[in-house]
PDB file with one MODEL, atoms N, CA, C and O in Angstrom:
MODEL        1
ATOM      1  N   UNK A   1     -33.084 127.615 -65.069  1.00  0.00           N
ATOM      2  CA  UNK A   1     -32.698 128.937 -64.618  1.00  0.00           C
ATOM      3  C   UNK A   1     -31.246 129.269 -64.961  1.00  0.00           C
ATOM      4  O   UNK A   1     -30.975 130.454 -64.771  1.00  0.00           O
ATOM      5  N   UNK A   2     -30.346 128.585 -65.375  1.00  0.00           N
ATOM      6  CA  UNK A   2     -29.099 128.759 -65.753  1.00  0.00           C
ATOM      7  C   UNK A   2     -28.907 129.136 -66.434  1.00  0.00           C
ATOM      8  O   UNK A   2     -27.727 129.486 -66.449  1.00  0.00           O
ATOM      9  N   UNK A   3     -29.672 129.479 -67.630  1.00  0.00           N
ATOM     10  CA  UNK A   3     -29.863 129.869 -68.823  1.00  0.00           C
ATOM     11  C   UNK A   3     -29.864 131.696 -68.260  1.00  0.00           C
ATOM     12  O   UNK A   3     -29.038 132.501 -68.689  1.00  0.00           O
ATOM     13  N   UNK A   4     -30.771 131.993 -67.426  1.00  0.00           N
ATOM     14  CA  UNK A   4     -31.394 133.293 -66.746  1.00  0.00           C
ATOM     15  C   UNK A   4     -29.922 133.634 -66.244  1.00  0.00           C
ATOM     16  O   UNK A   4     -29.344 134.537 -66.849  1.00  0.00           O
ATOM     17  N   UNK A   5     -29.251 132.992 -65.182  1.00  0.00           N
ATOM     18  CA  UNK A   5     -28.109 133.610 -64.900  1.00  0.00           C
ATOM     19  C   UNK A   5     -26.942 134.001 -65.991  1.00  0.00           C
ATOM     20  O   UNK A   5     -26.203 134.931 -65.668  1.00  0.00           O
ATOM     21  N   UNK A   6     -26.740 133.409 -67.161  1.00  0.00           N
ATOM     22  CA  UNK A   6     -26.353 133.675 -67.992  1.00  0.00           C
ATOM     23  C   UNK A   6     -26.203 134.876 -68.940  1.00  0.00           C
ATOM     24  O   UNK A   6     -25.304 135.472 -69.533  1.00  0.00           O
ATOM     25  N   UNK A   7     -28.116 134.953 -68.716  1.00  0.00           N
ATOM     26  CA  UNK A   7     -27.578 136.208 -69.776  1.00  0.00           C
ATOM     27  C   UNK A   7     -27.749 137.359 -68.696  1.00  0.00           C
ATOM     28  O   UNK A   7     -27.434 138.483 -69.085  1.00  0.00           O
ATOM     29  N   UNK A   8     -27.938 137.306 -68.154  1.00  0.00           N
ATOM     30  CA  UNK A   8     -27.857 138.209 -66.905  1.00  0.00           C
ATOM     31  C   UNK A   8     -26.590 139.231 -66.870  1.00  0.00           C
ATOM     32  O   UNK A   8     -26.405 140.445 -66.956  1.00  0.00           O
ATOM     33  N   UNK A   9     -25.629 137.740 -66.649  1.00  0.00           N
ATOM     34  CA  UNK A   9     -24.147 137.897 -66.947  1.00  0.00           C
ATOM     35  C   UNK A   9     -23.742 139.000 -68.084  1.00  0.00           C
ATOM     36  O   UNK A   9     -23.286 140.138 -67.970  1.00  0.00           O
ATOM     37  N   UNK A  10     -24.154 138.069 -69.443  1.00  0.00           N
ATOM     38  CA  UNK A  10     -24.119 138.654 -70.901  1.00  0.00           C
ATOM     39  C   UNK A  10     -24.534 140.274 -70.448  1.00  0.00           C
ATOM     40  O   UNK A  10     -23.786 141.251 -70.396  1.00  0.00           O
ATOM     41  N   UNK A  11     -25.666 140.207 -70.212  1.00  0.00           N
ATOM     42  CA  UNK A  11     -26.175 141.825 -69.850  1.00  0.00           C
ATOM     43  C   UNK A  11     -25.388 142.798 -69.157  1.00  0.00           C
ATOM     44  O   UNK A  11     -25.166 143.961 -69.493  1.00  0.00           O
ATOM     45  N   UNK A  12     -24.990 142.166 -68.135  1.00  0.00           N
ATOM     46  CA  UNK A  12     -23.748 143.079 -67.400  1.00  0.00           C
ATOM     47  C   UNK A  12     -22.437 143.169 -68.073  1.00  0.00           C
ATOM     48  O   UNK A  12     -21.666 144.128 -68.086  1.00  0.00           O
ATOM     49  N   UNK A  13     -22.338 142.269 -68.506  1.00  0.00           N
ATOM     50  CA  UNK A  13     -20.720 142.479 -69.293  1.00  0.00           C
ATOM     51  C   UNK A  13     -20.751 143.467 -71.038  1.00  0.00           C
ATOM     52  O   UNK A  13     -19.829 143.852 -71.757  1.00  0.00           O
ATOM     53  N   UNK A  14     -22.068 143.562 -71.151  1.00  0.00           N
ATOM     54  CA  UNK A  14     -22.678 144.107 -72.888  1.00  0.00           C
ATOM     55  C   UNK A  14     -22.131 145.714 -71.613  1.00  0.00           C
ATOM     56  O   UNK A  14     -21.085 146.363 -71.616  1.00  0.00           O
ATOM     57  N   UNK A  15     -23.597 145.865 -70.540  1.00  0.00           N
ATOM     58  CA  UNK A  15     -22.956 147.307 -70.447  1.00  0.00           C
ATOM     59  C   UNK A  15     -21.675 147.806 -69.642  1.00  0.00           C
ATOM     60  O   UNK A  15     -21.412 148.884 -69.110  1.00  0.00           O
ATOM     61  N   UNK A  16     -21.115 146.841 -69.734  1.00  0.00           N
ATOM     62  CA  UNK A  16     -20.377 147.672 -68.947  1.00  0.00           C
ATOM     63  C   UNK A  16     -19.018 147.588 -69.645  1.00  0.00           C
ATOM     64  O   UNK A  16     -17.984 147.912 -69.060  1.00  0.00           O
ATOM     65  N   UNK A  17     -19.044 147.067 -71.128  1.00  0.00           N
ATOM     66  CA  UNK A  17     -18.023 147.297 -72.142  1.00  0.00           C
ATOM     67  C   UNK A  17     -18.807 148.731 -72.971  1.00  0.00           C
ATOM     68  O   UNK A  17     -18.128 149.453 -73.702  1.00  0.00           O
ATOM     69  N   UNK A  18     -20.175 148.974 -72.750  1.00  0.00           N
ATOM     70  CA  UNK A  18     -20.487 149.790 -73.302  1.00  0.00           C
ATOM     71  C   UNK A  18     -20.073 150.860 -72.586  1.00  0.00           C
ATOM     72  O   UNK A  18     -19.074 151.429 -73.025  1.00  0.00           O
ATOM     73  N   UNK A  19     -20.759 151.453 -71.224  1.00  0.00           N
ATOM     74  CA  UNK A  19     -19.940 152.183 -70.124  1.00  0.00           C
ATOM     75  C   UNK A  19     -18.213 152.612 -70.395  1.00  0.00           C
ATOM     76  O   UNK A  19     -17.732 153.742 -70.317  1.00  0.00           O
ATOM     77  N   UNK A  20     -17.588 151.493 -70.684  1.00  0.00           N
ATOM     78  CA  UNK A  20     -16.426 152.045 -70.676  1.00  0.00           C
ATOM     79  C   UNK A  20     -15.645 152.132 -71.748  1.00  0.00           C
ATOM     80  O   UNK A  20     -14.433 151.915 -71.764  1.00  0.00           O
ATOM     81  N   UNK A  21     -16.622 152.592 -73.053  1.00  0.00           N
ATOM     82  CA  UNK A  21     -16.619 153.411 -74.482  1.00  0.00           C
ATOM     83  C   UNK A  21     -15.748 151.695 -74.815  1.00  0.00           C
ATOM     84  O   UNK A  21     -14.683 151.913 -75.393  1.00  0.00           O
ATOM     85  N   UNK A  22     -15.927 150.546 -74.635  1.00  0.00           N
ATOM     86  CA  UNK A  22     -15.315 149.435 -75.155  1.00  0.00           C
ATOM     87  C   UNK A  22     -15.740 148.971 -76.752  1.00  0.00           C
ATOM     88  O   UNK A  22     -15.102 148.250 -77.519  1.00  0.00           O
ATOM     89  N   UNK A  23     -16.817 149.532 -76.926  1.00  0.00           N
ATOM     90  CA  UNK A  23     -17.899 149.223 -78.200  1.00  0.00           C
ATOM     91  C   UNK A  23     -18.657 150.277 -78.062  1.00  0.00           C
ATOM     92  O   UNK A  23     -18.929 150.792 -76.978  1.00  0.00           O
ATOM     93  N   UNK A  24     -19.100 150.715 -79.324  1.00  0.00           N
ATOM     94  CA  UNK A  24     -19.858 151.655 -79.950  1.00  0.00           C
ATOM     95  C   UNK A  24     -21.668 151.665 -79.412  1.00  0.00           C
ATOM     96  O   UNK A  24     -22.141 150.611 -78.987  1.00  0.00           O
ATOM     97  N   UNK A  25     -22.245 152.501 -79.465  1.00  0.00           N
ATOM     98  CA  UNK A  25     -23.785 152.882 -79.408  1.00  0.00           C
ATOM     99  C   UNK A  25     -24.355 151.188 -80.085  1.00  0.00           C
ATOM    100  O   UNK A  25     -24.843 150.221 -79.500  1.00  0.00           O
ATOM    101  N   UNK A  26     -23.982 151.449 -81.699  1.00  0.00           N
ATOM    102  CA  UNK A  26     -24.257 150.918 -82.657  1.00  0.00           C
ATOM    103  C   UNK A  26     -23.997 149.169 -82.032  1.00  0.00           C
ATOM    104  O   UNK A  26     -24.872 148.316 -81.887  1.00  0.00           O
ATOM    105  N   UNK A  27     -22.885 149.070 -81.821  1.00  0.00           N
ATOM    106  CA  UNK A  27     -22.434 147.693 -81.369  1.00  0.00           C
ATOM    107  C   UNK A  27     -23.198 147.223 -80.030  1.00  0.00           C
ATOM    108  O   UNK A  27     -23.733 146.122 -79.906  1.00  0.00           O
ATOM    109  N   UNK A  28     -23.161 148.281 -79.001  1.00  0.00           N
ATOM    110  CA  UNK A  28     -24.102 147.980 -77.735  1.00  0.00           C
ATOM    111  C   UNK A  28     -25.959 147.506 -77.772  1.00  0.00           C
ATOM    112  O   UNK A  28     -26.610 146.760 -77.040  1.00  0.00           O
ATOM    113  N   UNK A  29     -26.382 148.417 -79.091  1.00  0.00           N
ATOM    114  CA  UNK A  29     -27.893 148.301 -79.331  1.00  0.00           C
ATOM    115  C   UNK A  29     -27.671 146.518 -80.203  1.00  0.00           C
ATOM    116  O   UNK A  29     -28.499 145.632 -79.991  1.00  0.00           O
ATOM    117  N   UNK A  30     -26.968 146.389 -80.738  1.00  0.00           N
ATOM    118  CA  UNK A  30     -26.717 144.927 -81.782  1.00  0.00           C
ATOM    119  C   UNK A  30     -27.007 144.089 -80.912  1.00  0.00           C
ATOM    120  O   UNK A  30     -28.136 143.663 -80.670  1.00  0.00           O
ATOM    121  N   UNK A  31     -25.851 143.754 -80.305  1.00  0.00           N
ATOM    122  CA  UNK A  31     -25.560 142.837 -78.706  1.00  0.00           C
ATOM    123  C   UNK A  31     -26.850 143.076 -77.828  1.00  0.00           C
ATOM    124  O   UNK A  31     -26.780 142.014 -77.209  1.00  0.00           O
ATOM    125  N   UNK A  32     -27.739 143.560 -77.426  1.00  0.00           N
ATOM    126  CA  UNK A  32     -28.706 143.674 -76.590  1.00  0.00           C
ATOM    127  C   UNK A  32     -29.936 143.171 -77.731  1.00  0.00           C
ATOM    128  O   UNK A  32     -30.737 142.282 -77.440  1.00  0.00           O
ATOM    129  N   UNK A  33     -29.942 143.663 -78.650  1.00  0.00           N
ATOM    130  CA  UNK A  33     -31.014 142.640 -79.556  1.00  0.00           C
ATOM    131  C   UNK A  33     -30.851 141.316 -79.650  1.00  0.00           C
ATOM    132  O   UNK A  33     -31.573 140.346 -79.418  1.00  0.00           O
ATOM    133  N   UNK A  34     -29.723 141.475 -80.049  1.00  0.00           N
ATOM    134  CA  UNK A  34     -29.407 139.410 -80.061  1.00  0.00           C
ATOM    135  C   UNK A  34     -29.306 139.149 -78.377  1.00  0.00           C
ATOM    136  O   UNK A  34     -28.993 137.989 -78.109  1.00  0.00           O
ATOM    137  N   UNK A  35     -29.465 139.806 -77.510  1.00  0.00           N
ATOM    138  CA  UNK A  35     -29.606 138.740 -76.383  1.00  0.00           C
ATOM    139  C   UNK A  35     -31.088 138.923 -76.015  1.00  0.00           C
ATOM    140  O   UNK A  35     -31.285 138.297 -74.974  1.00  0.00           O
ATOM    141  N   UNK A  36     -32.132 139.484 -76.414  1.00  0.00           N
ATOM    142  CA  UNK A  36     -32.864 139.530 -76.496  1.00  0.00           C
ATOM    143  C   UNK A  36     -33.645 138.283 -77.548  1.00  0.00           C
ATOM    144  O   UNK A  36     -34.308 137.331 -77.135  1.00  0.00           O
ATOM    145  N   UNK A  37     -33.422 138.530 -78.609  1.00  0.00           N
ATOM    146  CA  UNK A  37     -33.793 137.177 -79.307  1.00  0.00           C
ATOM    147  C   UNK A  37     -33.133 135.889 -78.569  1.00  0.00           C
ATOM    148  O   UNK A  37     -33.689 134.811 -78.778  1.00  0.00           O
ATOM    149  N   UNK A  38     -32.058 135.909 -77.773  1.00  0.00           N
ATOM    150  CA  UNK A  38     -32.001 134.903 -77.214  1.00  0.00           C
ATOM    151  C   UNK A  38     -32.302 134.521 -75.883  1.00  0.00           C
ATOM    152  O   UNK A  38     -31.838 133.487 -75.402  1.00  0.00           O
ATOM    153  N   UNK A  39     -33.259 135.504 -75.075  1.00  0.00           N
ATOM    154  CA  UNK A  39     -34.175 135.524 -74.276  1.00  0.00           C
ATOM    155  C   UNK A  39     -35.000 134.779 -74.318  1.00  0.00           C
ATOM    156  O   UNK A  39     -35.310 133.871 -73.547  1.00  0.00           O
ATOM    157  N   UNK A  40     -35.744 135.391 -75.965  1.00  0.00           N
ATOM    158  CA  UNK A  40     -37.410 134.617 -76.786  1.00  0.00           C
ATOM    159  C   UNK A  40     -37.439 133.172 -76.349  1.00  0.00           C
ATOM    160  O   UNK A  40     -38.136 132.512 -75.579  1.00  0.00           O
ATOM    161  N   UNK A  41     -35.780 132.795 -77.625  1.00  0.00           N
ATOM    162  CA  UNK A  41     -35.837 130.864 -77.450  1.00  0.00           C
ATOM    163  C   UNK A  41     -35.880 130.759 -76.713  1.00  0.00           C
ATOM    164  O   UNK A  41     -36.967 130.223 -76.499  1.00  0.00           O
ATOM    165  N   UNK A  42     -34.980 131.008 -75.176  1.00  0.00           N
ATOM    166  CA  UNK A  42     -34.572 130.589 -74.178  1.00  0.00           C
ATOM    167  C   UNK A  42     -36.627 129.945 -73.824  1.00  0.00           C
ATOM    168  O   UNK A  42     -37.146 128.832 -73.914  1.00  0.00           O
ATOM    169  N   UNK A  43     -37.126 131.161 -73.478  1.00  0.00           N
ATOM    170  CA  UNK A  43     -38.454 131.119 -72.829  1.00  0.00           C
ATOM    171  C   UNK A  43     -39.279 130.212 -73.798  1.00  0.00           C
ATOM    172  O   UNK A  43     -40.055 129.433 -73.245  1.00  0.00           O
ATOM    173  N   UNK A  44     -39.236 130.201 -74.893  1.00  0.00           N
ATOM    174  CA  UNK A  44     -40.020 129.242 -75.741  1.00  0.00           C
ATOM    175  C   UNK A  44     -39.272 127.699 -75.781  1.00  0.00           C
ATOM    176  O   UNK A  44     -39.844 126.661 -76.115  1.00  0.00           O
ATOM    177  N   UNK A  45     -37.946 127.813 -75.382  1.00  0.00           N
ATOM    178  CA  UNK A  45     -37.923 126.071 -75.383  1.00  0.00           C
ATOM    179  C   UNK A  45     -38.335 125.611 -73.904  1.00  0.00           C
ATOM    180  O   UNK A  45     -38.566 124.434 -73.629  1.00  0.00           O
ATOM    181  N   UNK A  46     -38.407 126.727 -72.924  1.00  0.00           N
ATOM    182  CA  UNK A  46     -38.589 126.096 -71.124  1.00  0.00           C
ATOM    183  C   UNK A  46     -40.572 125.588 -71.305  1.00  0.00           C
ATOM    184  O   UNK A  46     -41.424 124.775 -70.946  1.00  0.00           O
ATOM    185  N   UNK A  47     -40.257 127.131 -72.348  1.00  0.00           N
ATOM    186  CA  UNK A  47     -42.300 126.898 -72.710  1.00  0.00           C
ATOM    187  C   UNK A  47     -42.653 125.284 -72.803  1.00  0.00           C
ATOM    188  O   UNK A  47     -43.413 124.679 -72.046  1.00  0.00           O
ATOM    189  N   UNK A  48     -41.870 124.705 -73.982  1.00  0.00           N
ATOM    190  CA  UNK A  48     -41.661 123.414 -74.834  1.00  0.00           C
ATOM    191  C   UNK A  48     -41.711 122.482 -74.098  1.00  0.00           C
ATOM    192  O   UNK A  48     -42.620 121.652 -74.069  1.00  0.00           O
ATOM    193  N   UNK A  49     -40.646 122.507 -73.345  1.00  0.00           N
ATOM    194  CA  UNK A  49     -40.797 121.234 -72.081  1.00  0.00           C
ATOM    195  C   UNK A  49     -42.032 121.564 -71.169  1.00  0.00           C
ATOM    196  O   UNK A  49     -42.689 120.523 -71.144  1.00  0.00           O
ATOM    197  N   UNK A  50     -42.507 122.288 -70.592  1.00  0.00           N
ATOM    198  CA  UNK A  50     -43.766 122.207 -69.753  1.00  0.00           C
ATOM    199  C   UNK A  50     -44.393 121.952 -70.168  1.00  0.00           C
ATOM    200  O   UNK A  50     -45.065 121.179 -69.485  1.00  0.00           O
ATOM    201  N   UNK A  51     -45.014 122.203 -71.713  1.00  0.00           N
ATOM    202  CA  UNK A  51     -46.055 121.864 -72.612  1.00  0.00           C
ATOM    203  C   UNK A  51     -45.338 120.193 -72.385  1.00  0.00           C
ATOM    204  O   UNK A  51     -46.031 119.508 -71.632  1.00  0.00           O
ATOM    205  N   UNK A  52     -44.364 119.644 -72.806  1.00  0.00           N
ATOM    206  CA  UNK A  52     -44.503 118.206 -72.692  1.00  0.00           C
ATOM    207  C   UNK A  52     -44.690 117.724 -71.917  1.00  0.00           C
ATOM    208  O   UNK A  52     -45.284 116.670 -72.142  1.00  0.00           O
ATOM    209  N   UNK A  53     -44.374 118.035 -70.382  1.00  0.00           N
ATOM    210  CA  UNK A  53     -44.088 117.338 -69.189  1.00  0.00           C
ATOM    211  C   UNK A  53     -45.653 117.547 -68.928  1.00  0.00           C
ATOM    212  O   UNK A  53     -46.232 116.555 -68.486  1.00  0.00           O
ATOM    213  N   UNK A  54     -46.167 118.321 -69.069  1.00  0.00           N
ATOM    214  CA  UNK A  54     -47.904 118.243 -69.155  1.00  0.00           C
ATOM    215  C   UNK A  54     -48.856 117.183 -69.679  1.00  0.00           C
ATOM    216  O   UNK A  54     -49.729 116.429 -69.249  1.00  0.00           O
ATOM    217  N   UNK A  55     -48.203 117.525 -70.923  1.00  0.00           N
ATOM    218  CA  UNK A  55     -48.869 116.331 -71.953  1.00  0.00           C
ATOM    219  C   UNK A  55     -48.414 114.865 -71.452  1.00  0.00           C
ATOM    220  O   UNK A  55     -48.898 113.831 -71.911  1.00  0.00           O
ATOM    221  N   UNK A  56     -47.716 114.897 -70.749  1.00  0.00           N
ATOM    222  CA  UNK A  56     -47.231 113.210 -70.469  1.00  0.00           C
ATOM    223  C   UNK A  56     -48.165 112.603 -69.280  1.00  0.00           C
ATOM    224  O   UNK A  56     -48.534 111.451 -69.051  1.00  0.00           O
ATOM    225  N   UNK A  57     -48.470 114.206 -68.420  1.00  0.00           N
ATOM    226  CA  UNK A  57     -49.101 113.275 -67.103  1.00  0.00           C
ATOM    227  C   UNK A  57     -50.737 113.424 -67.847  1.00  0.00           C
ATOM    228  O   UNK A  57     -51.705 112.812 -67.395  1.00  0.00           O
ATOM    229  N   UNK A  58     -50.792 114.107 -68.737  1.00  0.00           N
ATOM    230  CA  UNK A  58     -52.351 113.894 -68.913  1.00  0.00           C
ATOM    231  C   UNK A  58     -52.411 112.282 -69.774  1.00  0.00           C
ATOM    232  O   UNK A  58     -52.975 111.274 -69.349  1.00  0.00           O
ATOM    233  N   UNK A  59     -51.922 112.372 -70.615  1.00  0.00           N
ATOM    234  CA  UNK A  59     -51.601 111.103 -70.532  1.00  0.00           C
ATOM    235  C   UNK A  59     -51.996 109.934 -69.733  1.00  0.00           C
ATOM    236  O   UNK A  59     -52.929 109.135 -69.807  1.00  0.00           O
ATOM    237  N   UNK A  60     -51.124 110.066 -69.049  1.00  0.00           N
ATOM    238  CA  UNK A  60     -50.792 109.171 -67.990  1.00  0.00           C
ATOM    239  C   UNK A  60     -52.247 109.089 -67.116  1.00  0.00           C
ATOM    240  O   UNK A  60     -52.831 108.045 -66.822  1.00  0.00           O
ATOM    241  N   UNK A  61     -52.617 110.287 -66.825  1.00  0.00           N
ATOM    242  CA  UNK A  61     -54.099 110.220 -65.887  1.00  0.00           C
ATOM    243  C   UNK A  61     -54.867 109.475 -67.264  1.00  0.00           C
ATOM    244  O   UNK A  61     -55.307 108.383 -66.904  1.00  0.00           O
ATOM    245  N   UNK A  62     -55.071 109.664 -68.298  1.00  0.00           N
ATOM    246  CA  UNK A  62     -55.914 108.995 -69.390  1.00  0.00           C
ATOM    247  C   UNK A  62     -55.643 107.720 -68.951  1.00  0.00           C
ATOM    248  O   UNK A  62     -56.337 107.067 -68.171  1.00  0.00           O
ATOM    249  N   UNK A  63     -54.470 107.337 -69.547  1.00  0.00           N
ATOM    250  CA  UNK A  63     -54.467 105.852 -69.227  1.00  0.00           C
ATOM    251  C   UNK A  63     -54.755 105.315 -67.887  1.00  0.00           C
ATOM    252  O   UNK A  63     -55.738 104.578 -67.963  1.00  0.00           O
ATOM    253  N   UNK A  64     -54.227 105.400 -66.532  1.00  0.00           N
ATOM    254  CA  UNK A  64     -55.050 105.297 -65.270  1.00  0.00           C
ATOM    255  C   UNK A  64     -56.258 105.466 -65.186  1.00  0.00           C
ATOM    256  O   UNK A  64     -56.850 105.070 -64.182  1.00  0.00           O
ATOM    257  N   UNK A  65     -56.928 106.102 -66.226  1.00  0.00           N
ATOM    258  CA  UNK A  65     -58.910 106.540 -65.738  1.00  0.00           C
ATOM    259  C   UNK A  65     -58.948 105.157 -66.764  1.00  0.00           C
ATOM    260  O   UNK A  65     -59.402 104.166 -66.192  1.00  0.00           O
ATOM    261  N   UNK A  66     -58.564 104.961 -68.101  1.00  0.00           N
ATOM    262  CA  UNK A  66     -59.084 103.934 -68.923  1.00  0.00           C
ATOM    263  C   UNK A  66     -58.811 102.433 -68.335  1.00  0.00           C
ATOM    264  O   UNK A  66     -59.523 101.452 -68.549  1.00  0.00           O
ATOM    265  N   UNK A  67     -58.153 102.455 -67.898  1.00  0.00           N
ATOM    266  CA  UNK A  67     -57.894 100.830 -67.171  1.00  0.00           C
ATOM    267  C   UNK A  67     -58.812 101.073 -65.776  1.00  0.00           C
ATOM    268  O   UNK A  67     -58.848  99.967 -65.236  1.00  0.00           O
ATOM    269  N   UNK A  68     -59.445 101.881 -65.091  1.00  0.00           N
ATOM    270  CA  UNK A  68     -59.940 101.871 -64.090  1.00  0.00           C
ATOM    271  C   UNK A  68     -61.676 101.755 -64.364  1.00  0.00           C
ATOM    272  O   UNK A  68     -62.529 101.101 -63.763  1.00  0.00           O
ATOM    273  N   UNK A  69     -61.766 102.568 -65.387  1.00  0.00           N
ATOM    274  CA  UNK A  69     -63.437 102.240 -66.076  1.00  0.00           C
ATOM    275  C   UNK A  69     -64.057 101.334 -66.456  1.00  0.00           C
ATOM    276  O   UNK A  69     -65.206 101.500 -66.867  1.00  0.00           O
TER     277      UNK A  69
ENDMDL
END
């Protein structure tokens, strides 16, 4: 989730340099795409680890059912 508070942050500080004419239309829409693409990874590497931490206990139940059969 640290990741989440982060750009959170990023988000508030994008508008509110935008708000106070700090950067352009042009520069404000840039900055909100790229934190957007860095939303995506963010959610596709948390994706990444659950997919592993999954795969480990199935695993793990495999091997516990095969030594128990």
């Amino acid at each position: 989730m640290n990741d989440l508070i982060e750009m959170e942050y990023t988000f508030n500080e994008i508008n509110r340099a935008y708000e106070n004419h700090e950067i352009s239309k042009e520069e404000y829409k840039n900055l909100l795409e790229g934190l957007e693409i860095e939303k995506v990874v963010s959610v596709n590497a948390e994706e990444l680890q659950r997919k592993e931490e999954l795969n480990k206990m199935i695993t793990a139940a495999i091997s516990v059912v095969s030594m128990v059969a």
